[in-house]
Phi, psi and omega in degrees: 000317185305294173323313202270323148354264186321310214257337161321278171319316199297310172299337143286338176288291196298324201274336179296292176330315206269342199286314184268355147314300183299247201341316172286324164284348222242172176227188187333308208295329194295301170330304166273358170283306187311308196305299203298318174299311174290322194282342157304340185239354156299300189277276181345298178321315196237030162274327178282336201269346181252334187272164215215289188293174198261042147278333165007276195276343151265011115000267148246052133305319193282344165259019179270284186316343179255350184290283170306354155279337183296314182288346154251007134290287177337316163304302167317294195218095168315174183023074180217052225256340174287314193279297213291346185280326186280316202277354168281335173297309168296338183296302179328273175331320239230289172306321174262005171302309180317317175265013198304319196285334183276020221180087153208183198076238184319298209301337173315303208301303196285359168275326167319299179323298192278006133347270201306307173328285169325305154320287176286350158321273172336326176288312216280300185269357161241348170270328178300308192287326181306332176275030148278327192287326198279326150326302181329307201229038125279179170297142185050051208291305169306318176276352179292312176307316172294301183301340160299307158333314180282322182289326197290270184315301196282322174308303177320319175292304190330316179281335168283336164289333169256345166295276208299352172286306207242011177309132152226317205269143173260129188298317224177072196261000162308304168280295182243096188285295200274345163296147180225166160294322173315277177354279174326323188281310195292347181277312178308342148277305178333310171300342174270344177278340176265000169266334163311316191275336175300316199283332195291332183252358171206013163242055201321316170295356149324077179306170177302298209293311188300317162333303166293333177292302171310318173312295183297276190345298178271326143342294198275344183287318163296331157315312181290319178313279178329297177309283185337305172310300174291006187274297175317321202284296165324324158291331150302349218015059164234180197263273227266121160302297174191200205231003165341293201238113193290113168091025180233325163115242203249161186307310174304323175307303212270336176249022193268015152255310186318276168354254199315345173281344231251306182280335178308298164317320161319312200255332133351294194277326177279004202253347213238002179228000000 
């Protein structure tokens, strides 16, 4: 327990430094390489983890490959998050009619299946993560982003740490048989007391109440993120999204509140500043 700790932290320490290093210093171009790289290794996860047939790996190449087409539209053509959705959907679709001949009987249903997969990839994992950019390039782009961050990670501890102290109660023991409510609580305060402190000391312009509003809101958003995820692995019957970041499991474990919290912040920020 101890030994998984430790490599927790370590790991969380080491990979936090350098995420906010990049970000403060770094400028678009950095950003969006940071965008691209988690969602290539997002989508690389969970392409192992759903796709089936022995089309696999061209599979998912072709949604890698549309991961890098997301990302030079953002360049290219900003906001343009409707047309890439119609136009990869069809695309999707188009590709697996073709490939349709290779796959029949059972496996016909489940190439369909894996379709519907491939779809919804797209939403969760290559299109979602691009609004950090859209964070990125409001006014004060950079401190929104640490303060998103901050609601993320620091809650996330807040809640492992207040589970394994105050644990009694089970949040969702169908789906994460180890969150407890005690958990949940201790994170969502926790994220609000460090953002209360963030705002006080370099983001002034903040008001109180909207720190806190944002806090419980994307807090609790990341939580349901945190379920969603263990819903997916469960359904899979696996423990780990994958074994990448040492005492946490995948690149999926470790950002799956980040994500699904990500358009909440956005519409956060534009609905309350």
């Amino acid at each position: 327990m101890k030994s998984e700790l430790q490599r927790r932290v370590v790991t969380g320490g080491v990979g936090a430094t350098l995420v906010l290093t990049l970000l403060i210093f770094g400028n678009w171009f950095v950003v969006l390489f940071l965008i691209t790289g988690l969602s290539l290794g997002l989508v690389d996860e969970f392409s192992n983890m759903t796709l089936a047939l022995r089309d696999q790996r061209e599979k998912k190449y072709c949604l890698l490959a549309v991961t890098w087409l997301a990302a030079l539209f953002d360049v290219l053509v900003p906001q343009s998050e409707y047309v890439i959705v119609v136009f990869c959907f069809l695309a999707f679709f188009a590709y697996f009619l073709i490939t349709a001949k290779r796959h029949q009987g059972a496996d016909l249903t489940q190439h369909f299946q894996e379709l519907a997969l491939s779809q919804f990839a797209l939403i969760y994992l290559i299109l979602i993560p691009f609004y950090f950019r859209k964070i990125y390039d409001l006014q004060h782009g950079v401190e929104w982003i640490l303060v998103f961050l901050l609601i993320n990670w620091v809650g996330d501890t807040g809640a492992y740490f207040s589970g394994l102290r105050f644990g009694k109660k089970k949040l969702y023991p169908e789906i994460s048989p180890k969150k407890t409510q005690e958990g949940a609580w201790g994170g969502l305060l926790s994220g609000a007391v460090v953002v209360l402190l963030f705002k006080f000391l370099f983001f002034q312009s903040l008001s109180v109440g909207v720190a806190l509003v944002l806090s419980v809101v994307v807090g609790a958003t990341a939580q349901m993120g945190d379920l969603c995820e263990s819903f997916l692995k469960r359904s899979y019957h696996l423990k780990d999204s994958g074994s990448l970041l040492p005492g946490h499991g995948g690149l999926l474990d470790r950002f799956d509140g980040v994500v699904f919290s990500l358009p909440v912040m956005y519409a956060g920020i534009r609905i309350f500043t």
